[in-house]
MARFIFI-378832 format. One line per 3 residues: number of its first residue (from 0); their letters; for each residue y, z, x of C-alpha. Coordinates in pm, 1 decimal, always signed. Layout:
residues N
NUM) a) Y/Z/X | ...
end
This chain:
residues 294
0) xxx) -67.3/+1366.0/+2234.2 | +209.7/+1605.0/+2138.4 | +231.0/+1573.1/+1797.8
3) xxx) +535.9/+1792.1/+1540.0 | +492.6/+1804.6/+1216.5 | +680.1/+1969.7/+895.0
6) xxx) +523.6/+2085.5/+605.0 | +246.7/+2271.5/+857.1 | +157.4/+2569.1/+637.1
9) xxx) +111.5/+2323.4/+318.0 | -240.2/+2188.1/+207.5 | -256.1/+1890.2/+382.8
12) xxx) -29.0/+2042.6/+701.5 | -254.5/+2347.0/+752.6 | -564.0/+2118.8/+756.8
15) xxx) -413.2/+1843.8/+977.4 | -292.1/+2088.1/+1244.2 | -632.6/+2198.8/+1303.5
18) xxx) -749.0/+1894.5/+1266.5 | -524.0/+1781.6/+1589.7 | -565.4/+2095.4/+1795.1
21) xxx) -941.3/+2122.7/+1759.1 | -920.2/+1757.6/+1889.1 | -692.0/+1954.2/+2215.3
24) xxx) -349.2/+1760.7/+2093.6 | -30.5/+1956.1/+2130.2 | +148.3/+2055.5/+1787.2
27) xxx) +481.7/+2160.6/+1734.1 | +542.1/+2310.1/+1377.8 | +890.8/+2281.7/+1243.8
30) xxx) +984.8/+2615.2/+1018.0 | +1295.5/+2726.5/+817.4 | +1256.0/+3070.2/+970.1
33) xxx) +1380.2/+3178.8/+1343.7 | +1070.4/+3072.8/+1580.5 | +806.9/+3308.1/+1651.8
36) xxx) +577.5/+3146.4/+1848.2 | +594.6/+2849.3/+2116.6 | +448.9/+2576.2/+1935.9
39) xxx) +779.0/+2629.8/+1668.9 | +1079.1/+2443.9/+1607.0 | +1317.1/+2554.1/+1358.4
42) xxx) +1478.5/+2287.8/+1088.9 | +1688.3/+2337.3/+804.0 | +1667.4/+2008.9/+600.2
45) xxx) +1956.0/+2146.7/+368.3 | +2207.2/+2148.7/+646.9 | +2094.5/+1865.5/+789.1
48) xxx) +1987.6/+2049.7/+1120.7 | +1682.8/+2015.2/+1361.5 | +1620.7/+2116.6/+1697.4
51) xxx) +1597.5/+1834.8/+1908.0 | +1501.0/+1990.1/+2250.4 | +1207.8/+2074.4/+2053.1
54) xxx) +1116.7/+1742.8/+1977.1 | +1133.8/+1620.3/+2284.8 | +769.2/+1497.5/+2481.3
57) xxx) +668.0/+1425.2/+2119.7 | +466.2/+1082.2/+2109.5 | +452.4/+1124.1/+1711.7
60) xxx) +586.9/+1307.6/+1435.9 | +446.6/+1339.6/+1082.0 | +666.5/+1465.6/+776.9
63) xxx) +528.5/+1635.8/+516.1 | +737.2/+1883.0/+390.6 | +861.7/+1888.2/+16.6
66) xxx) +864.8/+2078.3/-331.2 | +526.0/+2071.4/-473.7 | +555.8/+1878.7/-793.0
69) xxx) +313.6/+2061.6/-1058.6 | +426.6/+2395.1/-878.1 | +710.7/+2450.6/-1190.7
72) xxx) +830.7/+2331.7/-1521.1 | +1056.3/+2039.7/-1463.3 | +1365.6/+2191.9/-1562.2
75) xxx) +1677.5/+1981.0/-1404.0 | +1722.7/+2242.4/-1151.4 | +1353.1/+2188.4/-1047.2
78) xxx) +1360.4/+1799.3/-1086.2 | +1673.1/+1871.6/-828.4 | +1498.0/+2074.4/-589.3
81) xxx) +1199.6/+1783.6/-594.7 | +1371.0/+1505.4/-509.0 | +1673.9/+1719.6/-271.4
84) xxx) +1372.0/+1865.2/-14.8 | +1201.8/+1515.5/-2.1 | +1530.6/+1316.2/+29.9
87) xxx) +1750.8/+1563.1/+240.2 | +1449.7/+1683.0/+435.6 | +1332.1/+1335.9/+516.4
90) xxx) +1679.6/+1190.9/+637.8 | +1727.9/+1513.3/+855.9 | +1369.3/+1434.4/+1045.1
93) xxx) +1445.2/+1105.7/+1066.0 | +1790.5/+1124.2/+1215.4 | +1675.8/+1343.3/+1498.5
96) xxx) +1394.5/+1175.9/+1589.2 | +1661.0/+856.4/+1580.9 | +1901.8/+1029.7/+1842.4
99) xxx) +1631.3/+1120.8/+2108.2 | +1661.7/+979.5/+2449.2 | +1315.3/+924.1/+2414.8
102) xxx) +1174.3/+908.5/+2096.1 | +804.4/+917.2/+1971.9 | +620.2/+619.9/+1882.8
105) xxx) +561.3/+662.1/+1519.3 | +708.4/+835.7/+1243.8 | +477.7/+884.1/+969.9
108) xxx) +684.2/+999.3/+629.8 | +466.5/+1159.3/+347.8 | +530.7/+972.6/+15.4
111) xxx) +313.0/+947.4/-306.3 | +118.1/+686.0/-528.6 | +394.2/+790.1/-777.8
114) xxx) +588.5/+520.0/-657.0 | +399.4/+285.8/-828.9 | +470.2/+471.9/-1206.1
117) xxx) +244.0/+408.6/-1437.4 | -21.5/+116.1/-1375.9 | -276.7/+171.4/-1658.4
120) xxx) -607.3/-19.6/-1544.1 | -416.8/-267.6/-1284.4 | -545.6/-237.4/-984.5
123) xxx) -225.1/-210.5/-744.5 | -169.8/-222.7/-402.4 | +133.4/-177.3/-164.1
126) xxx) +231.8/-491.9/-290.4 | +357.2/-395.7/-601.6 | +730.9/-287.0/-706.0
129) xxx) +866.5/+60.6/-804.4 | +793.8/+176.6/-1142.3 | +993.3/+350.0/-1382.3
132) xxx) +1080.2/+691.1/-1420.3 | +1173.5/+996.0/-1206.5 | +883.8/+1016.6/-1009.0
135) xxx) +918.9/+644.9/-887.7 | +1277.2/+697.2/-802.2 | +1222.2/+995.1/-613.9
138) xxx) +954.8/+818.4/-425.1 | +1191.9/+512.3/-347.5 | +1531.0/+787.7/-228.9
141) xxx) +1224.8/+973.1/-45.2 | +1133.2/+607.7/+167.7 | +1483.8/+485.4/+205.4
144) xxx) +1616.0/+842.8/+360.5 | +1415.0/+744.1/+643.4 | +1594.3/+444.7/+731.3
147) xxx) +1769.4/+603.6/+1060.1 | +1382.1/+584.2/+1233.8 | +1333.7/+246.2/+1153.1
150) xxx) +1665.1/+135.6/+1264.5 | +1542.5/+303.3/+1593.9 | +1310.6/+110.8/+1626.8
153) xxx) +1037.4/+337.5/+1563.1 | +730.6/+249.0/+1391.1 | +778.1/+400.4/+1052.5
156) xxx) +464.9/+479.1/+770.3 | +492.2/+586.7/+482.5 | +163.7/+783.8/+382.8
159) xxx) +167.8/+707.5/-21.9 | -101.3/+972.3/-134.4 | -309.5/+1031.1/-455.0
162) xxx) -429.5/+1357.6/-574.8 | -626.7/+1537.6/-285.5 | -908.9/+1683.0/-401.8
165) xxx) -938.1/+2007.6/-219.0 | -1127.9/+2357.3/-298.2 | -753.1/+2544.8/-293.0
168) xxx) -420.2/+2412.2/-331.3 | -295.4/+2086.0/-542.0 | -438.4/+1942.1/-838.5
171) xxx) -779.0/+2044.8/-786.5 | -675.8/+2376.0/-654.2 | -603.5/+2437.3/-981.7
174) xxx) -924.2/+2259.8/-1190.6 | -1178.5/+2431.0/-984.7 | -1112.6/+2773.8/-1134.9
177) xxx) -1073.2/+2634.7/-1468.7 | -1403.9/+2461.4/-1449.8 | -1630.4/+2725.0/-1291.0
180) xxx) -1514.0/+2961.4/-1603.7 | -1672.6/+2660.9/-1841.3 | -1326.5/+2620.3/-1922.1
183) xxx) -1303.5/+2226.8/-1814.8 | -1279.4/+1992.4/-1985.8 | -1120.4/+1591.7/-2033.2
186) xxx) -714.1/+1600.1/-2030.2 | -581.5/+1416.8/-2357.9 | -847.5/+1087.6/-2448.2
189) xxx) -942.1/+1089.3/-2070.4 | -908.5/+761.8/-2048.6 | -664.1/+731.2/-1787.2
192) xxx) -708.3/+656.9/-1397.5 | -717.4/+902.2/-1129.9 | -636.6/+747.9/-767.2
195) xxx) -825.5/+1052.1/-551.7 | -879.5/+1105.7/-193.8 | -1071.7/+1408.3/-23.5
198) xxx) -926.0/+1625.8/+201.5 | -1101.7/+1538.2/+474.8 | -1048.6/+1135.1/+432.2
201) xxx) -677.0/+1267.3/+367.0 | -652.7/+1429.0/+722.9 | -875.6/+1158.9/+926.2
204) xxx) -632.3/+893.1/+716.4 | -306.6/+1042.2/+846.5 | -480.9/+1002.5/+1183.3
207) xxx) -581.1/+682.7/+1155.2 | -149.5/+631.2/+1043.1 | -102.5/+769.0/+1414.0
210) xxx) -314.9/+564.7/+1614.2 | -295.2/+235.0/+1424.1 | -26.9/+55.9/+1620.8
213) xxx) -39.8/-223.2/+1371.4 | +40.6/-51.3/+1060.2 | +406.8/+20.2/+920.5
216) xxx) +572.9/+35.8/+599.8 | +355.4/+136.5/+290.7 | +13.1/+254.0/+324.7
219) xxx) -212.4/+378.9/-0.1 | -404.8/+701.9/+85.7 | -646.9/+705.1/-193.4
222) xxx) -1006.7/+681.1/-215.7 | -1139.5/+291.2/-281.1 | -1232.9/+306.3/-642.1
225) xxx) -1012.8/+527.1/-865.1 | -1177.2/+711.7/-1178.7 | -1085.2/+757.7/-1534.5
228) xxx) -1021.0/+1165.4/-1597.4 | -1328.8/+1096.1/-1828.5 | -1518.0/+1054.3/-1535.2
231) xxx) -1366.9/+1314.8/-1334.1 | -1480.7/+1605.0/-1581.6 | -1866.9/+1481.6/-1633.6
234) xxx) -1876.2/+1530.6/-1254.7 | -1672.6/+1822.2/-1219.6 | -1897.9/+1971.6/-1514.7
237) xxx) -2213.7/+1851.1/-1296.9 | -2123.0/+1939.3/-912.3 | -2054.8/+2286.6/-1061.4
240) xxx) -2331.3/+2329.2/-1296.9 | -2061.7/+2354.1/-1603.4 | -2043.5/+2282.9/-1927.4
243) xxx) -1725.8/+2083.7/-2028.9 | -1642.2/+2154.4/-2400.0 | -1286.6/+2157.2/-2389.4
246) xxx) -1060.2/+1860.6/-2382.1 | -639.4/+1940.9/-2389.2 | -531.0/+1709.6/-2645.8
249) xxx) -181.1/+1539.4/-2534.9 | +28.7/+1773.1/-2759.0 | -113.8/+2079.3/-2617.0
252) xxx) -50.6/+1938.0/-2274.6 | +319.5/+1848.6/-2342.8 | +406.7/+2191.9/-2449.3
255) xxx) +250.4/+2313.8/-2197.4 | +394.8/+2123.9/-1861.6 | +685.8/+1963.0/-2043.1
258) xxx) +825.1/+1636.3/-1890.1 | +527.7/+1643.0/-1623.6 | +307.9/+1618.2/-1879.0
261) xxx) +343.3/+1246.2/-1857.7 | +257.0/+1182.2/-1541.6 | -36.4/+1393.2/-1617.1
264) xxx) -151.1/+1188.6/-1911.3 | -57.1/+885.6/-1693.4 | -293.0/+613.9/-1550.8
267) xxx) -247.8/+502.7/-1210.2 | -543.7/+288.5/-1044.1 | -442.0/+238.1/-654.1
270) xxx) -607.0/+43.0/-372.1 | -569.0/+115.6/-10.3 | -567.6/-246.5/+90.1
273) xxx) -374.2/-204.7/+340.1 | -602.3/+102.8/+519.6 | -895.4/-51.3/+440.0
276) xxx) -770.2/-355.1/+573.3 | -712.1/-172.4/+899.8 | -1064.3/-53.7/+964.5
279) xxx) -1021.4/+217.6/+813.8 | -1388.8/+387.5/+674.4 | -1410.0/+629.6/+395.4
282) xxx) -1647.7/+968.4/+464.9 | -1607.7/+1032.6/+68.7 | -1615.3/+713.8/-118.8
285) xxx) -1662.1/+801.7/-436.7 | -1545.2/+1097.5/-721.2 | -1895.2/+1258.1/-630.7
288) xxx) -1878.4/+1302.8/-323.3 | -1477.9/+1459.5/-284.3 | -1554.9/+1696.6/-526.1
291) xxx) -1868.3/+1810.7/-328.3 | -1688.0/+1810.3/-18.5 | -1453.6/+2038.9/-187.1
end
């Protein structure tokens, strides 16, 4: 298949472009910059503006461009720049792919389990409302910006992922460090839920997104059974042969991150039904076996 893509030199956009091309599909990369190469497109979601010609031939097109959100303090400049490059970015791919003569079969549209808000020990599925809070309504602006695809008539998923555990970059990019100095430990009482997914059940789930004709809408990419942080740092401490001494108590962690540190000390405990559901099988099941993939 040809295959474009934003957010390509990300975490999960690096990893799913080899992914495709190892497999021989042809990728086109959308960039901010002037093209280099032939396998680039330029975009620039502020201004509304894509390159069309370049999109054309494409049988699918995955967004996952956006501002990471643990990358700063949450200032309301930051908060602005999170939910403008998700919104504007998303409504720019989305009208282009919209206004091709022939446009690709499926549109899959990164979102996040932080839709959902905080669900403490409920188990929730793609079934369940928006929560409250800016996170939740920068997940529901994120969704509806891609309207103009749907209206197209183009299948349209939204990929709703958890924290990706992954040697470098994200969350974990930043725990494994931390816990190979002995320096890891339980965040606040540790009680709350982590929805996870490896990086590798990340990339083979976006796939699956692609080739599933049946699925649409809202689609959980998180591992099957969520963990409590608790559980996280006994087997961060044991994969890595660590000791982990030192839990953050809450205050420390809301001086530290500021607003975020909410979402941090939130619990969120999400189901893929709706994957799993769709034959979808899970390399790395469990907590265990992410982190040693990682």
């Amino acid at each position: 298949m040809r295959i474009a893509i934003t957010g390509s030199t990300g975490l999960i956009g690096t990893a799913l472009v080899r992914s495709l091309r190892t497999d021989g599909h042809d990728v086109v990369r959308l960039v901010r910059r002037p093209p280099a190469a032939g396998d680039e497109v330029h975009w620039n979601p502020r201004r509304q503006e894509v390159d069309t010609a370049g999109l054309a031939g494409c049988d699918a097109v995955v967004h996952l461009a956006g501002a990471g959100v643990g990358d700063h303090r949450w200032t309301a400049a930051y908060k602005r720049e999170i939910r403008d490059s998700r919104v504007l970015g998303t409504a720019a791919v989305a009208a282009a792919v919209a206004a091709l003569d022939v446009p690709p079969r499926v549109f899959v549209c990164g979102s996040a389990i932080g839709y959902y808000g905080g669900t403490g020990d409920r188990r929730t599925d793609e079934s369940a409302p928006p929560g409250e809070g800016f996170l939740p309504s920068v997940c529901v602006d994120w969704e509806d910006a891609a309207a103009a695809a749907g209206d197209a008539g183009i299948r349209t998923v939204f990929a709703r992922t958890g924290l990706v555990v992954a040697r470098s970059g994200g969350a974990w990019g930043r725990l494994f460090p931390l816990f190979r100095l002995g320096l890891g430990g339980r965040l606040g009482d540790g009680s709350q839920f982590w929805s996870f997914i490896s990086l590798r059940d990340h990339i083979a789930a976006l796939r699956h997104l692609i080739d599933t004709e049946t699925l649409t809408g809202p689609v959980n990419l998180t591992a099957p059974e969520p963990v409590t942080n608790r559980e996280v740092t006994a087997v961060m401490g044991r994969v890595l042969h660590r000791p982990t001494p030192f839990p953050v108590p809450a205050p420390a962690l809301r001086l530290a991150l500021g607003e975020f540190a909410g979402d941090v000390l939130g619990s969120q405990r999400v189901i893929p039904r709706r994957l799993l559901e769709s034959g979808f099988r899970f390399t790395d099941p469990g907590i265990e076996a992410a982190v040693r993939a990682a």
